[in-house]
C-alpha positions in Angstrom: 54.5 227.4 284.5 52.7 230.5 286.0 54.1 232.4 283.2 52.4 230.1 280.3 49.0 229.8 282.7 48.3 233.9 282.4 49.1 233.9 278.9 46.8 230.9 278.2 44.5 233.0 280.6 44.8 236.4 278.4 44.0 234.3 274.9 40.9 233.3 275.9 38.8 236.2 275.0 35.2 235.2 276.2 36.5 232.4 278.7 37.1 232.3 282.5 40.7 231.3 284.0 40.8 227.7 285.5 41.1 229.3 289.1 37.5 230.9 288.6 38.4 234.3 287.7 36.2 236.3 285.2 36.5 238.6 282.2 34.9 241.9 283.3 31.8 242.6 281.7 33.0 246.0 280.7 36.5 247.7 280.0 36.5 251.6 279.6 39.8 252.7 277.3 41.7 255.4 279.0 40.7 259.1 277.9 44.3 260.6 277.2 43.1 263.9 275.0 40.2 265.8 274.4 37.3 264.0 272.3 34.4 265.6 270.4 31.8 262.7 269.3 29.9 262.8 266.0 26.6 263.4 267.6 24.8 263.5 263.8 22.1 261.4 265.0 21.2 259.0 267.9 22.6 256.2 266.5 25.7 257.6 265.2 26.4 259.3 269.1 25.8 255.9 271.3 28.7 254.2 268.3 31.1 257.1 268.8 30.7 256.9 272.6 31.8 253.1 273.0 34.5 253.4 270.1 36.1 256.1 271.9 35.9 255.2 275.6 35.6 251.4 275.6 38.0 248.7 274.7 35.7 245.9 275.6 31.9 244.9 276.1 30.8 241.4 277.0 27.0 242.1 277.0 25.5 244.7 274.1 22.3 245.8 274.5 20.9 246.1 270.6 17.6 248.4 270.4 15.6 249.9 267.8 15.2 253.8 267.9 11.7 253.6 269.2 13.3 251.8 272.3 16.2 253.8 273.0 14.7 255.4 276.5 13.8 252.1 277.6 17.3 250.7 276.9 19.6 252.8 278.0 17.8 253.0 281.0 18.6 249.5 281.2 22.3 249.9 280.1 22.6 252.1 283.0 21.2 250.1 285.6 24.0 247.3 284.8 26.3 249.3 283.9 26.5 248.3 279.9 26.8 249.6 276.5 23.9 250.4 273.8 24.1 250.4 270.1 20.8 251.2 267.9 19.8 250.0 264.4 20.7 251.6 261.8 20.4 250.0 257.9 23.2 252.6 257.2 25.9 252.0 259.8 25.5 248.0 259.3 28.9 247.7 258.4 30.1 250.2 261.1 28.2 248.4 263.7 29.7 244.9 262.8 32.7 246.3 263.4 32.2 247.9 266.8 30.7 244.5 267.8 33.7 242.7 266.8 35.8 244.9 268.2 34.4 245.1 271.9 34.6 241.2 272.1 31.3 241.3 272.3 29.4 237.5 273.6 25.8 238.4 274.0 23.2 240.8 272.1 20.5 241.6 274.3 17.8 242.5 271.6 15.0 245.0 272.0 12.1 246.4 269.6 14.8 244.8 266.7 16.6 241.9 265.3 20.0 241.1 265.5 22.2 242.8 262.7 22.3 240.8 259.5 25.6 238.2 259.8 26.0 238.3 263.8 27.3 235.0 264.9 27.1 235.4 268.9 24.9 234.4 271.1 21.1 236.9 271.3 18.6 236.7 274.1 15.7 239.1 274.7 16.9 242.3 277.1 14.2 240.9 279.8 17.6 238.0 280.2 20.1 241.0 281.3 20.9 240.0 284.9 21.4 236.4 283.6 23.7 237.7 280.9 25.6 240.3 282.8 26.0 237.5 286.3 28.7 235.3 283.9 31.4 238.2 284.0 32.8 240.6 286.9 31.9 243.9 287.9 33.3 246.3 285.1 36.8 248.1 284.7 36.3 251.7 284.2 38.5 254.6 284.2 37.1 258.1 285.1 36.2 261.2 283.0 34.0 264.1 282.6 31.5 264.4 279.9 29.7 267.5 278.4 26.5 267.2 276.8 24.0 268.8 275.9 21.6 266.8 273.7 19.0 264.1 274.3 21.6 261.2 273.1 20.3 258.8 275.4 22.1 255.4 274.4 25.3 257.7 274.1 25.0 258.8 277.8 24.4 255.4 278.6 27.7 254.2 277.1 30.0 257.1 278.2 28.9 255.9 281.8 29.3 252.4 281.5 32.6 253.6 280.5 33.2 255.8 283.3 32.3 259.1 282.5 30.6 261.6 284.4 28.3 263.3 282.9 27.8 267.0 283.0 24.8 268.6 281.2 26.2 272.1 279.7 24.9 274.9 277.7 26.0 274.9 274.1 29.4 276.4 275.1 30.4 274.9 278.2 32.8 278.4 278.8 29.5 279.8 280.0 28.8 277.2 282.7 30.5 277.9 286.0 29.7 274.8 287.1 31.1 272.8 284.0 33.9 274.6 284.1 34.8 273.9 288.1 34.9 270.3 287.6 36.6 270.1 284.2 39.3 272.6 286.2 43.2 270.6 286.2 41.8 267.6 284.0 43.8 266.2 282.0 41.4 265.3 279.3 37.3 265.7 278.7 34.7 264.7 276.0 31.9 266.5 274.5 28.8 265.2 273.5 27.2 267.9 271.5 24.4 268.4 269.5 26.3 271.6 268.1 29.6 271.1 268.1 32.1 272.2 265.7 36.0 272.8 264.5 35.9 275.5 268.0 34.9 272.7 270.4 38.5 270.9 271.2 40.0 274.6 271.9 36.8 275.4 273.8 37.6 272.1 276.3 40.5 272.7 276.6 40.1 276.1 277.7 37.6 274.9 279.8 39.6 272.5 281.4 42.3 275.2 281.9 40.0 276.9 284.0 41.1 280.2 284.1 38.1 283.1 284.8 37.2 286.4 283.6 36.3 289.6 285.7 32.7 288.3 287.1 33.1 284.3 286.2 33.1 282.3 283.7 34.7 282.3 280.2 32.8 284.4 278.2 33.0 288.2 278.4 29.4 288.9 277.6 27.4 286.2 279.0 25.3 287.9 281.5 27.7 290.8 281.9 28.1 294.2 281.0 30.7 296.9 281.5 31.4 300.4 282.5 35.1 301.7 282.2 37.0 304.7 282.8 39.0 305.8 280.1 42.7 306.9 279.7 46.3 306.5 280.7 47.8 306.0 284.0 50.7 307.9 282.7 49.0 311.6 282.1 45.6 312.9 283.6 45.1 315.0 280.0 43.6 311.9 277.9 41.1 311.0 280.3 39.8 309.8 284.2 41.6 306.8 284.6 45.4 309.4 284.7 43.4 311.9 287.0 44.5 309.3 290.2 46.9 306.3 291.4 46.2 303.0 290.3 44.1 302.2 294.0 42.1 305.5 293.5 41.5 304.2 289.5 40.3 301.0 290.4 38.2 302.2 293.3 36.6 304.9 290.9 35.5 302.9 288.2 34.0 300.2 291.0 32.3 303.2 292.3 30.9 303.9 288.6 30.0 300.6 287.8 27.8 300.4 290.8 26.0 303.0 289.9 25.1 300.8 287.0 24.3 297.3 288.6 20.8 298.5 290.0 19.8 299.1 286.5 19.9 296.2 285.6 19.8 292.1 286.2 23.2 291.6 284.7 26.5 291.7 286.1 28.0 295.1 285.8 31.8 294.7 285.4 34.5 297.7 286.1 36.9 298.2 283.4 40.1 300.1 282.7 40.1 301.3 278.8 43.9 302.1 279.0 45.4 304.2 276.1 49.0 301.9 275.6 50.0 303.5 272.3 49.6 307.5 271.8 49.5 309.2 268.5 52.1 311.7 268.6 52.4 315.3 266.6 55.9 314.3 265.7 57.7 310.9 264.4 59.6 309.9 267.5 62.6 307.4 267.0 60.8 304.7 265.1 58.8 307.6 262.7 55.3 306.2 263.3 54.0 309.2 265.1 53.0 306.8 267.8 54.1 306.6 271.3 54.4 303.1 272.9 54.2 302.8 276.6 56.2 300.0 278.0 54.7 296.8 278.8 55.9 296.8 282.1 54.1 300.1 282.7 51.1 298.7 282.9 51.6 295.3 284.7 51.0 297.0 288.2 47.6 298.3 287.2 46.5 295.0 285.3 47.8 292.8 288.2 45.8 295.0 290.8 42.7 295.5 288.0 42.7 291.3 288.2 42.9 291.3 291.9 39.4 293.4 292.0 37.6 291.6 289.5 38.1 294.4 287.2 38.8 294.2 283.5 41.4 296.0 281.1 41.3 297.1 277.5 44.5 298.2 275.8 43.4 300.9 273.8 45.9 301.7 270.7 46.3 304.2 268.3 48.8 303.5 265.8 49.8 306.6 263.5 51.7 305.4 260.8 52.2 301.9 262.2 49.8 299.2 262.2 47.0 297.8 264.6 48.6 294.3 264.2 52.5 294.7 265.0 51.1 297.2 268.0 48.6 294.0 269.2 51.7 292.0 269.0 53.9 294.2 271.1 51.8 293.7 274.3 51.7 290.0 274.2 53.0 289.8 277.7 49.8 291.0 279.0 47.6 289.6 276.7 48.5 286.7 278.8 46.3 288.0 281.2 42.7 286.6 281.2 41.5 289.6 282.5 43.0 291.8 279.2 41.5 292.7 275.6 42.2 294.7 273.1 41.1 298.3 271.5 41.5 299.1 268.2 40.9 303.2 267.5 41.0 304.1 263.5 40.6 307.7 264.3 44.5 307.6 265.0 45.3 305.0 262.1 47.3 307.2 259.3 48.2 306.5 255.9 52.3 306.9 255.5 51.6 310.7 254.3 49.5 311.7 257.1 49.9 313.6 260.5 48.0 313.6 263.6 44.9 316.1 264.2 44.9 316.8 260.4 42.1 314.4 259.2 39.8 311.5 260.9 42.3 308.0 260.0 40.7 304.7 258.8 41.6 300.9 258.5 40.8 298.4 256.4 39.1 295.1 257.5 41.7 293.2 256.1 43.9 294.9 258.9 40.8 294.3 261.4 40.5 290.9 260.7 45.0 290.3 260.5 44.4 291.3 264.6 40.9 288.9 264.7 42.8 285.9 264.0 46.4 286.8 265.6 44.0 287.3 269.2 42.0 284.6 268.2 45.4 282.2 267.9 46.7 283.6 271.4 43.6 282.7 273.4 43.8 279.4 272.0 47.6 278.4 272.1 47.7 280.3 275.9 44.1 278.1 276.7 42.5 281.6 277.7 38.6 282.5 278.2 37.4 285.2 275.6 38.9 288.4 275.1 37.1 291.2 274.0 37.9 292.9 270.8 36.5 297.0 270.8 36.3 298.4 267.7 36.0 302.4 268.3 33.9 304.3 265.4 32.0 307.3 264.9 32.0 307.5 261.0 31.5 305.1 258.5 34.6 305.4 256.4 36.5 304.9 259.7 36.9 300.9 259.3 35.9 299.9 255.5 34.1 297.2 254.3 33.1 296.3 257.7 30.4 294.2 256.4 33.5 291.8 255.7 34.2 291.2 259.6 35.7 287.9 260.8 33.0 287.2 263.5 33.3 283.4 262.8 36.2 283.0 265.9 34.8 281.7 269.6 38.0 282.9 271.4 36.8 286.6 270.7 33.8 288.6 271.3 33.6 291.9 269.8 32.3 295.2 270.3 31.8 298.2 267.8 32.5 301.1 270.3 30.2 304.6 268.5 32.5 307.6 269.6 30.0 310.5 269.1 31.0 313.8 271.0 28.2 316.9 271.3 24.8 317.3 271.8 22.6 314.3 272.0 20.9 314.8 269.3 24.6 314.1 267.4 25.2 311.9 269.5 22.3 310.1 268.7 22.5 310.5 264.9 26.2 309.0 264.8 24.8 306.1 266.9 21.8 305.2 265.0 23.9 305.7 261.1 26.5 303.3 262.5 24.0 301.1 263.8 22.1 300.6 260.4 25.5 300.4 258.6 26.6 297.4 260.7 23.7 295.3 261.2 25.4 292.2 262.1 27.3 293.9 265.0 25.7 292.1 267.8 27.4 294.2 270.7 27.8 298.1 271.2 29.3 300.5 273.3 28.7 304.1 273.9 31.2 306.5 275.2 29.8 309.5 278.1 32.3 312.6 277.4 32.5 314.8 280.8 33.8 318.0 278.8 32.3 317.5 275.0 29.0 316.2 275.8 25.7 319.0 276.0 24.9 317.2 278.0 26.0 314.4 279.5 23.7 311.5 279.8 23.8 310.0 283.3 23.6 306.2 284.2 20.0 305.8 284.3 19.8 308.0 280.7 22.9 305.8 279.2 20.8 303.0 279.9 17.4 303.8 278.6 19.4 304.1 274.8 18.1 300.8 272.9 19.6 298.5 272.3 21.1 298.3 275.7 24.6 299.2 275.4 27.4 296.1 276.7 30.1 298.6 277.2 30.0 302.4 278.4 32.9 304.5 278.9 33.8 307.6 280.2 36.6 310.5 279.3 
């Protein structure tokens, strides 16, 4: 007999059971995966909120667009939905309304949509309307926004969302990221968003952190590295000492830096993992590979001081993508990018030392989107992507770039050795042939420069550089 009572109980839709229990006067839907809401327009936002996040809704608030502060103000207060009119989402509204179970329209600054058959009232009646069910059901989740979608904000929290206001990319906010950290799902509201935004939250939500905070690598931050191999002192600074004396060097450097400036000055290791070789080796690519375990000690150690690390690779005969793909084990690491240097890149006929080597974008852009994949699949923050140039034919057609991927920011590095005046020259010719680049790096060489600029020269070249490094 029980049995036959709760199911009479769970038919009636809009009733109460006999024994004086009420239907709730909302019922959020459980947020199992990552949603991105058509935020196209007012209306469109508040109809995507309560389709997504709401299975039912006693009491609708109806308003014109003109009334929209006003009544979600109101929604809320009482903790209730609001839809606005819209002639072009009639049907779509009618739907929504059946859908949500929905007994009264409180109306506002409208009328009610053209073949509603419930009960209407004016929104002053809300309490009256809201006092015949019980308090609502909600199940909690976080909400990025960051437009002025005032009904939709309304209905995500009737639905039990928390709401979070965010930058456009919610990698950039510490705080965004912090509460999204070990969720297991989280929807955005944005006025921007785009095919990127589901990886982005999800990222977001993995919480991992770059060298300084957050998840992008040149929001607010700039770098300074030391350049070379832990496994000879002859290519550079970063061999001349152990891995301790390294990382406490290039902290020492980048310090020297922050009081230059109001951004975050980050330490970085450019290591050199692949070494063009004068002869062919075992494989024939006149390329040395270090191991990958070789370098886990130093990035471990570089992570542990907030520093970040660059695998640098020059490829002889190979090619940048197979060597990208080779140190995937570190990649892993949030606190690791990547270097590509065409100087070294050589055509099957060609040896080390005996001409400048170039790439082709389409090889640039094969390593873009193989990166770009990783961070997203792993759930990492940005990785930086250095592109090292000091003539034009090195990387062709670079006005073909793929600078359309969020999981990547990317840096052309100029290489100029000399005088300053060539220095200068190289920087400014690569500047005007790359236009769109919208981050550079300049390199300070101890030996070859006449002479070497010193922190407070590097940083009076304009624009300002994001990335200096020394050999």
């Amino acid at each position: 007999m029980k049995r036959v009572i709760a199911a009479l109980c769970g038919m009636l839709l809009l009733a109460s059971c006999s024994w004086g229990h009420t239907a709730a006067v909302v019922e959020s839907a459980a947020v199992e995966q990552d949603l991105v809401l058509d935020a196209s327009s007012p209306a469109v936002a508040a109809l995507s909120a309560t389709y997504n996040t709401l299975e039912t809704a006693r009491v609708v608030i109806f308003a014109s667009t003109e009334q929209e502060s006003n009544a979600s103000a109101i929604g809320e207060k009482y903790g209730i939905p609001v839809l606005l009119a819209d002639a072009d989402l009639h049907s779509e509204l009618m739907a929504e309304l059946r859908r949500l179970g929905v007994q009264t329209l409180l109306l506002t600054g409208t009328q009610a949509p053209k073949n509603w058959q419930g009960r209407t009232a004016d929104i002053s009646q809300v309490e009256r309307a809201v006092s015949k069910f019980s308090a609502p059901v909600r199940t909690e989740f976080p909400v990025v926004t960051n437009g002025d979608y005032a009904a939709a904000r309304a209905n995500l929290q009737a639905a039990g969302g928390k709401i979070l206001d965010s930058p456009a990319d919610p990698r950039a906010d510490a705080e965004v990221i912090a509460e999204l950290s070990g969720t297991a799902a989280a929807v955005a509201l944005l006025q921007d968003a785009n095919s990127q935004t589901l990886p982005i939250l999800a990222t977001v939500r993995g919480g991992k952190l770059l060298p300084g905070g957050g998840q992008l690598v040149f929001h607010g931050k700039r770098y300074v590295a030391l350049y070379g191999t832990p496994h000879t002192p002859l290519l550079g600074l970063l061999g001349e000492q152990g891995v301790p004396e390294t990382i406490a060097r290039a902290a020492q450097l980048a310090a020297e830096y922050q009081t230059l400036t109001t951004d975050k000055v980050i330490p970085a290791l450019e290591v050199i993992a692949t070494v063009a070789s004068a002869g062919p080796g075992e494989d024939g690519n006149y390329s040395n590979e270090y191991p990958v375990e070789s370098f886990r000690a130093l990035v471990e150690q570089a992570a542990a001081a907030d520093q970040y690390v660059i695998l640098d690779l020059q490829p002889g005969r190979a090619d940048f993508l197979t060597q990208v793909q080779s140190y995937a084990e570190l990649l892993k690491y949030p606190n690791v990018g990547v270097a590509l240097d065409p100087e070294w890149r050589l055509e099957p006929d060609q040896l080390p030392l005996q001409q400048i080597g170039h790439v082709e974008i389409t090889e640039v852009n094969s390593v873009i989107n193989y990166l770009a994949d990783f961070v997203k699949a792993h759930h990492l923050p940005q990785k930086m992507l250095i592109l090292h140039q000091f003539q034009v034919q090195m990387i062709r057609d670079i006005d073909q770039l793929d600078q359309s991927r969020a999981e990547l920011a990317i840096l052309l590095h100029v290489d100029g050795q000399g005088s300053q005046p060539a220095k200068w020259g190289t920087w400014s010719t690569l500047r005007k042939n790359s236009p769109n680049i919208a981050h550079w790096g300049w390199k300070n060489f101890i030996d070859e420069d006449v002479p070497m600029l010193n922190p407070a020269q590097t940083y009076e070249i304009k624009p300002l550089p994001h990335y200096v490094s020394y050999q």
